[in-house]
C-alpha positions in Angstrom: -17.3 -2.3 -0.9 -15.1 0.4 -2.4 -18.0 2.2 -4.1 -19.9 1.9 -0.7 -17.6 3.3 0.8 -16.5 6.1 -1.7 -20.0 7.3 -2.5 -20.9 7.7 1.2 -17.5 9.6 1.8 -18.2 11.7 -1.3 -21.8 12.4 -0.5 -20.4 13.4 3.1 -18.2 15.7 1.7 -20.6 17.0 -0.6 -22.8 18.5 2.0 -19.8 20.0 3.9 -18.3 21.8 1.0 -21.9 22.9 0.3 -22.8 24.7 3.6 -19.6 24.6 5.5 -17.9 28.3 3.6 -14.9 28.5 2.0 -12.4 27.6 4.1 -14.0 24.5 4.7 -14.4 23.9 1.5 -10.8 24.8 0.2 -10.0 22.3 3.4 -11.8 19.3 2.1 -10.3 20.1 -1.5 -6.7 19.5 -0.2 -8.3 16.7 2.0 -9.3 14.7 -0.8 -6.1 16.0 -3.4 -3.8 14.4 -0.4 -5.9 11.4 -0.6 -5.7 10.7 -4.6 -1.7 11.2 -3.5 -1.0 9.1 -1.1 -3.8 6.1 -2.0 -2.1 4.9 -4.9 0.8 4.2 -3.7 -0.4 1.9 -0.6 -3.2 0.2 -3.5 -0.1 -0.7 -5.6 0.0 2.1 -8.0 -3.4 3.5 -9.1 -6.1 2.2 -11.6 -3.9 1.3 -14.6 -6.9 -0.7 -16.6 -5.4 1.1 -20.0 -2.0 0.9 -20.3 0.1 3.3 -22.1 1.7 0.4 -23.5 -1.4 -0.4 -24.9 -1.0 3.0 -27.2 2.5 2.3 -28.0 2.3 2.2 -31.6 -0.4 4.6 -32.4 0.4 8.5 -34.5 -0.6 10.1 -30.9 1.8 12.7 -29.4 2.5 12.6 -25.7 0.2 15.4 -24.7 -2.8 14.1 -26.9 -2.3 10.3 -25.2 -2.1 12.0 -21.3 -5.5 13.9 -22.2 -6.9 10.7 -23.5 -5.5 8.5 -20.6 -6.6 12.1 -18.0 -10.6 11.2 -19.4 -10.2 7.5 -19.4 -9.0 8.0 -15.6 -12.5 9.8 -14.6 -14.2 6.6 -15.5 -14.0 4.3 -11.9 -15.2 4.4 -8.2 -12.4 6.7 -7.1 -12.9 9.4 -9.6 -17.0 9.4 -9.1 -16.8 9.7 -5.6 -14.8 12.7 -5.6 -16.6 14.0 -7.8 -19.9 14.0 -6.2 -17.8 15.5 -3.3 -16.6 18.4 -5.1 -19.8 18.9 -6.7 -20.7 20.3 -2.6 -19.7 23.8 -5.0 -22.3 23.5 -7.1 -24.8 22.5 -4.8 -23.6 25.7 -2.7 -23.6 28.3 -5.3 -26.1 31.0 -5.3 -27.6 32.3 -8.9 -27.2 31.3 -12.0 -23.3 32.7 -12.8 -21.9 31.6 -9.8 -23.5 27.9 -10.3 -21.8 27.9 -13.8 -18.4 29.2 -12.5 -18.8 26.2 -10.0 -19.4 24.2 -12.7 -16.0 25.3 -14.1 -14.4 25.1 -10.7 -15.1 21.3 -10.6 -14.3 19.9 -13.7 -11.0 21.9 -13.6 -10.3 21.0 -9.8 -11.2 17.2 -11.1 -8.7 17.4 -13.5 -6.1 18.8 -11.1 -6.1 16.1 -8.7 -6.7 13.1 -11.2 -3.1 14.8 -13.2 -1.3 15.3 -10.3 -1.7 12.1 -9.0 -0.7 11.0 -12.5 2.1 13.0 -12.6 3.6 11.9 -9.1 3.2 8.3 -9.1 4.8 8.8 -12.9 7.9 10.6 -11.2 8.2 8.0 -8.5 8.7 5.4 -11.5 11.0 7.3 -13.0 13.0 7.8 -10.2 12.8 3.6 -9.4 14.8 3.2 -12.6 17.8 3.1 -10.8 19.1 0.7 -7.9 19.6 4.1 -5.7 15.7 4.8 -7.0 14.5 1.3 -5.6 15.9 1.9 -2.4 14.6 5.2 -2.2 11.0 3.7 -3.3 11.5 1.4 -0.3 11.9 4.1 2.2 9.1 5.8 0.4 6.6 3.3 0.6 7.3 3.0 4.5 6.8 6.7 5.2 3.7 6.5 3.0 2.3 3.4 4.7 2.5 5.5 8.6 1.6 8.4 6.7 -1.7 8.3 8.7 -0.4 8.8 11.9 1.0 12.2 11.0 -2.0 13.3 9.2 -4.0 12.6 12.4 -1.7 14.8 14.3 -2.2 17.5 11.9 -5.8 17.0 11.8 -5.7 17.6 15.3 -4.1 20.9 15.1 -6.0 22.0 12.2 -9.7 21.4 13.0 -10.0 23.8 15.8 -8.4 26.9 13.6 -10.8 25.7 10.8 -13.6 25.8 13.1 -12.5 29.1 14.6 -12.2 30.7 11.2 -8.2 31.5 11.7 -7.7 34.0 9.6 -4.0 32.6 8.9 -5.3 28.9 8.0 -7.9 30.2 5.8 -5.4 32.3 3.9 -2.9 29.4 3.1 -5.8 27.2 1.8 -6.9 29.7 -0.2 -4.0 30.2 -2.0 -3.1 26.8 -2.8 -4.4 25.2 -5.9 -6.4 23.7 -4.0 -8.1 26.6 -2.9 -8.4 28.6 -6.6 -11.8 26.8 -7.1 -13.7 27.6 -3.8 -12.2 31.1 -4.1 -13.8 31.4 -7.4 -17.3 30.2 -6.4 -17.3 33.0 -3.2 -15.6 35.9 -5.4 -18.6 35.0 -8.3 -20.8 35.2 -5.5 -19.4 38.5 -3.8 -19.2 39.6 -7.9 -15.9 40.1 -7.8 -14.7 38.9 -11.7 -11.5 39.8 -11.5 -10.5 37.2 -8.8 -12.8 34.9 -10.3 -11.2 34.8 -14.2 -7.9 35.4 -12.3 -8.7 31.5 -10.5 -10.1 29.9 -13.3 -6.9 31.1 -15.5 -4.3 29.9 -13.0 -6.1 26.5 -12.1 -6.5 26.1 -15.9 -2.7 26.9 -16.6 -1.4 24.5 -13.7 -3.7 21.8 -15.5 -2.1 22.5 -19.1 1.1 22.1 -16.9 0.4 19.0 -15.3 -0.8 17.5 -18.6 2.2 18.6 -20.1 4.7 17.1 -17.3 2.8 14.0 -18.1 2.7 13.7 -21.2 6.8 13.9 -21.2 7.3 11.0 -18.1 4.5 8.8 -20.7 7.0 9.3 -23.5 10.0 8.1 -20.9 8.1 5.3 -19.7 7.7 4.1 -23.3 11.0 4.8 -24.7 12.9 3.9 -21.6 13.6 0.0 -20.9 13.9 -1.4 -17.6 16.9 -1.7 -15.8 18.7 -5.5 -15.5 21.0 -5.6 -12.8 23.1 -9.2 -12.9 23.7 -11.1 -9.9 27.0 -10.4 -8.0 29.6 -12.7 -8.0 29.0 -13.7 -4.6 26.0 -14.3 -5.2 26.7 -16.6 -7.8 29.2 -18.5 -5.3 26.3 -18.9 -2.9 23.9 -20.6 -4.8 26.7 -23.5 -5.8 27.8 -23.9 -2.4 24.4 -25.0 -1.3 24.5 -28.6 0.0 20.9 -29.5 -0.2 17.6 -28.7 -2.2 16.4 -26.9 1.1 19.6 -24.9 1.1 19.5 -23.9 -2.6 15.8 -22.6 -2.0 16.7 -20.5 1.0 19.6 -19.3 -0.4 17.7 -17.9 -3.3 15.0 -16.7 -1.5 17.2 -14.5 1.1 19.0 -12.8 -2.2 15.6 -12.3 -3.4 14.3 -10.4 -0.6 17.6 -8.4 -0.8 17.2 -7.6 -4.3 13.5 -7.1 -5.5 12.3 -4.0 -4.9 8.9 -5.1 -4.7 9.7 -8.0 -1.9 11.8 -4.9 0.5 9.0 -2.6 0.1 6.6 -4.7 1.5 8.7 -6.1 4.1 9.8 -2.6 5.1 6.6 -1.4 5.4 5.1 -4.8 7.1 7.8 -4.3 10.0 7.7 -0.5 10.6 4.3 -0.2 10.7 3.9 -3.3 12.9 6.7 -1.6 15.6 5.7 1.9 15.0 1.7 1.0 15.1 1.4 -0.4 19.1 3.7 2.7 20.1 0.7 4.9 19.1 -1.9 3.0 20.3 -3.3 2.9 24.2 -0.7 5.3 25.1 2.3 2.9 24.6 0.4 0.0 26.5 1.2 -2.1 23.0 4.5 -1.7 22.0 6.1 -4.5 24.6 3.9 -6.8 21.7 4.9 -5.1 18.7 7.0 -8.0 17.2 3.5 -9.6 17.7 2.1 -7.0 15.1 4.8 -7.5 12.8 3.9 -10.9 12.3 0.1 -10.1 11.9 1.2 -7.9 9.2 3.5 -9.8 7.3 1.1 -12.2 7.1 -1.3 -9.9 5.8 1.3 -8.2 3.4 3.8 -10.8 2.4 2.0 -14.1 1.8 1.7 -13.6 -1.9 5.3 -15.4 -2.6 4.7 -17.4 -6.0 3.0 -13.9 -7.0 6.0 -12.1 -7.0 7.9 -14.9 -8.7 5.3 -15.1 -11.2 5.5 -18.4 -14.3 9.0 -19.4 -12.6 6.8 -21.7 -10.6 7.3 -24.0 -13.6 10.4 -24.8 -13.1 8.8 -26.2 -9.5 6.3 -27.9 -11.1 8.6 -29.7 -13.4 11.0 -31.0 -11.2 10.5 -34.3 -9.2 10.8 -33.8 -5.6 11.5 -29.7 -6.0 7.9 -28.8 -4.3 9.2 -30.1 -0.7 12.4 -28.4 -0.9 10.6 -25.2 -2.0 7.8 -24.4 0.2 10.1 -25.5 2.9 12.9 -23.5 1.7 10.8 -20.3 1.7 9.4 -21.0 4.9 12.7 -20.8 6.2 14.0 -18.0 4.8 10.9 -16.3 5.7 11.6 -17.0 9.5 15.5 -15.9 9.2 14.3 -12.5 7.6 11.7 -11.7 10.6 12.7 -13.6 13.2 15.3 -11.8 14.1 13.4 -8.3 14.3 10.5 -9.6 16.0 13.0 -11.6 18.4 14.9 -8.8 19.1 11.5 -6.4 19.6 10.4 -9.0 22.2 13.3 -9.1 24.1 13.8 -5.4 24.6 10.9 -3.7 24.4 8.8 -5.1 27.7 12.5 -4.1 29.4 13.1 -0.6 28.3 9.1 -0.1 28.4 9.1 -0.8 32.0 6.6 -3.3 31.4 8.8 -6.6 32.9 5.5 -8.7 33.5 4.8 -8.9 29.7 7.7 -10.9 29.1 6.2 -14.8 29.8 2.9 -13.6 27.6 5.5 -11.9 24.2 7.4 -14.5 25.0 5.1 -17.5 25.1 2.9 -15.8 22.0 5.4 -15.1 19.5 6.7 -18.0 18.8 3.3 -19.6 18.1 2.2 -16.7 15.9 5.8 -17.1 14.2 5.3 -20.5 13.3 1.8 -20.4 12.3 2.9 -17.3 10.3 5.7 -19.1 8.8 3.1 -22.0 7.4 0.3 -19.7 6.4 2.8 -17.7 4.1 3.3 -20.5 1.9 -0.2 -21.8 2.1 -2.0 -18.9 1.1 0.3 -18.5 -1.3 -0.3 -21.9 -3.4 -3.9 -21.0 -2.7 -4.9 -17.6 -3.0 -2.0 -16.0 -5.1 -2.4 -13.1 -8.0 -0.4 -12.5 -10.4 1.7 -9.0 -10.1 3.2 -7.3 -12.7 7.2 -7.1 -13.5 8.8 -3.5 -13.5 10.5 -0.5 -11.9 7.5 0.5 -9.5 7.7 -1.5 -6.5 4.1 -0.2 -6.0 2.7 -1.3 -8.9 0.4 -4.1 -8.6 -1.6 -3.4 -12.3 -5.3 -5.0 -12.5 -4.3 -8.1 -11.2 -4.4 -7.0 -7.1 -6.2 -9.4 -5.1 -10.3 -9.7 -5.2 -12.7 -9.0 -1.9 -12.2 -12.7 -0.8 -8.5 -12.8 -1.0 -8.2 -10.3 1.1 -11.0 -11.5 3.5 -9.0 -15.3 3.7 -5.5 -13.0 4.7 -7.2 -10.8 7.1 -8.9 -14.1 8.5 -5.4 -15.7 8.8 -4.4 -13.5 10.7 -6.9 -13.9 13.4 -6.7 -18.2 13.4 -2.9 -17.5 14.5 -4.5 -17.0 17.7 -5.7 -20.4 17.3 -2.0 -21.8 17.1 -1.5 -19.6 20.6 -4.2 -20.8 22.5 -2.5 -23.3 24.4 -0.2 -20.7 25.7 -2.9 -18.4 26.1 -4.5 -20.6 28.7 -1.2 -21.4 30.7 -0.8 -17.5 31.1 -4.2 -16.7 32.0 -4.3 -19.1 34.7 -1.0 -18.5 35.8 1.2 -21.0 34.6 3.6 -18.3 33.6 6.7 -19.1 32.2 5.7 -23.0 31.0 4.0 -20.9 27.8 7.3 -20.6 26.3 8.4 -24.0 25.5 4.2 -24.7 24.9 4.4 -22.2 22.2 7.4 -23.2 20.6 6.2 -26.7 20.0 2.7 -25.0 18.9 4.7 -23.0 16.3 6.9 -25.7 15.1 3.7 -28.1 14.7 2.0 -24.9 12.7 4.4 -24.4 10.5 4.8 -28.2 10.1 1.5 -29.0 9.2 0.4 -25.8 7.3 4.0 -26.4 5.0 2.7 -30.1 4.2 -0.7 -29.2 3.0 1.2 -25.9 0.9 3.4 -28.7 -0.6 0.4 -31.4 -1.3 -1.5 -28.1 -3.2 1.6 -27.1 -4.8 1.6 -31.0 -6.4 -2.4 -31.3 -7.0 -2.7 -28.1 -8.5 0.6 -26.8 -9.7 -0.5 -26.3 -13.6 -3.6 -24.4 -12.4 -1.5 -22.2 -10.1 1.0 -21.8 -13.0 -1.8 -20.8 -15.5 -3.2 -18.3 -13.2 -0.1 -16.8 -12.3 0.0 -16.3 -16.2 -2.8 -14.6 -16.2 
């Protein structure tokens, strides 16, 4: 699906570099540069099959293993695709030098937006080294998860000057980096060599740079070891003054969500983007359902528990009576983290949209959805986990991210919560009103009941296979 989906947005592009001029070219440049920016981050850190780990104890110095890692990085869907895009200068070039100072302008814009994608997503883990860092990746991830919705703003504003050639626009693409390569292929055209060497040299210094820069964050990665921070001392007193297994479980898994960075970046991101999605869609005729979103998306984002926790499951396992306590136990804390927000969303948000008749339907919904949300955490997560990597980067999710089908079965959950709302459905559609609320709290209790018990009767059938493949 990916390399569907890459090579027809890279042969698209293609043909638009090709015929559309420079500016449109320079445009598409910085469309796709943005891209190899922001996508690793929401894919969980970028294509990391080798590992600078791997290299560790290899004679290479830092700039040789970048360059090596910079043409192991070409190989992959991703790097293909926009490849064939930027090959649109190529394809556009007219006579024999300018095709071969396209040539040149490719592999060197290539190599510019492969290393600077390096060389940020290196910097962000180097800046997660710290508690401070972690937080900040938090934020970060957020911002880069609604990043969309700005970009389409932009895009809005900057289509019509690109179409009506704004001489402003053009000028500021041009002299980004970006830009150096499609200014090389029209000034080889126009046979202006001065502009064209002047280009070539500048995009070829700011890759030297780049390679440089990370070459030096490799080194810090490898030399640098991750940072242990030991549990407070009240948190310490909380997990002994837990009274039952149930309590012990939540207790752990509410300091857990506080503390791994990994666990608040998705949950960050899984709320804002559920409030902050509905409020730009259908002109605000959404948001009075928006904590109905965040539960869609936490479902979506944050049923991969026993992932995160990785082999601990064995302590589970190994215990008599611990799986009840401990699907249970995160089911619960699960439900104490969101219910709250999504509570809270669907209280005031039909009021202060103006939109008082939505109450009885958010109101008679969510706590359906929440409770089938609450059981299909756990249950996808005893069936369908992956295995994610520990570190500094809450975005990394290394080569272990979750396969086509996993991610069909979550985005699948989240349409048979509607099943679990049904019942309240039909009481507001023919009118029944306000008798949806209660309906849909004992439909969301029952979920959750039911969906915990099978989660539990997997987690004992099958807890050595789930421990082995979380070992993986």
């Amino acid at each position: 699906m990916g390399a569907l989906v890459g090579l027809a947005a890279g042969g698209f592009s293609l043909r638009f570099i090709a015929t559309g001029g420079t500016t449109i070219a320079a445009a598409l440049v910085l469309v796709w540069t943005v891209g190899w920016l922001v996508g690793p981050i929401l894919m969980g850190g970028g294509d990391e099959t080798l590992r600078p780990e791997n290299f560790a104890l290899l004679p290479l110095s830092p700039t040789k293993l970048a360059f090596g890692l910079l043409g192991a990085s070409i190989a992959g869907v991703p790097p293909v695709a926009t490849a064939i895009a930027f090959l649109g200068l190529v394809v556009g070039a007219t006579g024999v030098v300018p095709t071969v100072v396209a040539v040149i302008a490719v592999v060197l814009a290539l190599a510019f937006t492969v290393l600077l994608s390096r060389v940020i997503i290196s910097l962000i883990g180097a800046v997660l080294g710290s508690r401070r860092g972690k937080d900040l990746g938090v934020l970060l991830a957020a911002l880069v998860g609604l990043s969309y919705l700005p970009l389409r703003y932009a895009a809005d504003a900057v289509v019509p000057a690109l179409t009506q050639a704004s001489p402003g626009l053009t000028a500021t693409l041009l002299w980004l980096p970006t830009g150096w390569g499609p200014a090389a292929v029209e000034a080889a055209t126009a046979g202006n060599w001065p502009v064209v060497a002047g280009a070539l040299l500048a995009l070829a210094i700011v890759d030297g740079a780049l390679l440089w820069i990370w070459g030096r964050l490799l080194t810090r990665r490898l030399t640098t070891p991750p940072t242990n921070i030991a549990p407070t001392r009240r948190a310490k007193a909380a997990g002994r003054s837990a009274r039952t297994p149930v309590g012990a479980v939540i207790g752990k898994e509410l300091r857990m969500w506080g503390r791994d960075a990994r666990r608040r970046a998705i949950l960050l991101t899984s709320v804002l983007i559920g409030l902050l999605i509905p409020a730009f869609t259908g002109s605000g005729f959404m948001l009075p359902f928006a904590g109905l979103w965040v539960v869609a998306f936490s479902v979506l984002q944050l049923s991969n528990l026993y992932g995160y926790d990785g082999t601990s499951i064995w302590h589970t396992i190994v215990t008599p009576g611990a799986a009840r306590a401990d699907i249970r136990g995160r089911q619960w804390a699960w439900a104490l983290i969101v219910g709250p927000v999504v509570v809270l969303a669907a209280v005031i948000l039909p009021g202060v949209t103006g939109r008082a008749w939505a109450y009885p339907w958010v109101l008679g919904l969510l706590p359906a959805m929440l409770g089938a949300a609450a059981g299909f955490i756990v249950l996808l997560s005893v069936y369908w986990p992956y295995p994610v990597p520990q570190g500094e980067n809450p975005f990394a999710l290394g080569n272990n991210r979750p396969g086509f089908a996993q991610v069909m079965v979550r985005f699948l959950s989240i349409l048979i919560l509607a099943v679990s709302a049904a019942p309240s459905l039909i009481l507001l559609i023919v009118g029944a009103g306000w008798f949806a609320v209660p309906v849909g709290v004992l439909a969301g209790a029952l979920a959750a009941w039911q969906l915990g018990r099978l989660a539990e009767q997997r987690l004992l059938d099958r807890g050595p296979e789930l421990l082995a493949q979380l070992g993986s």
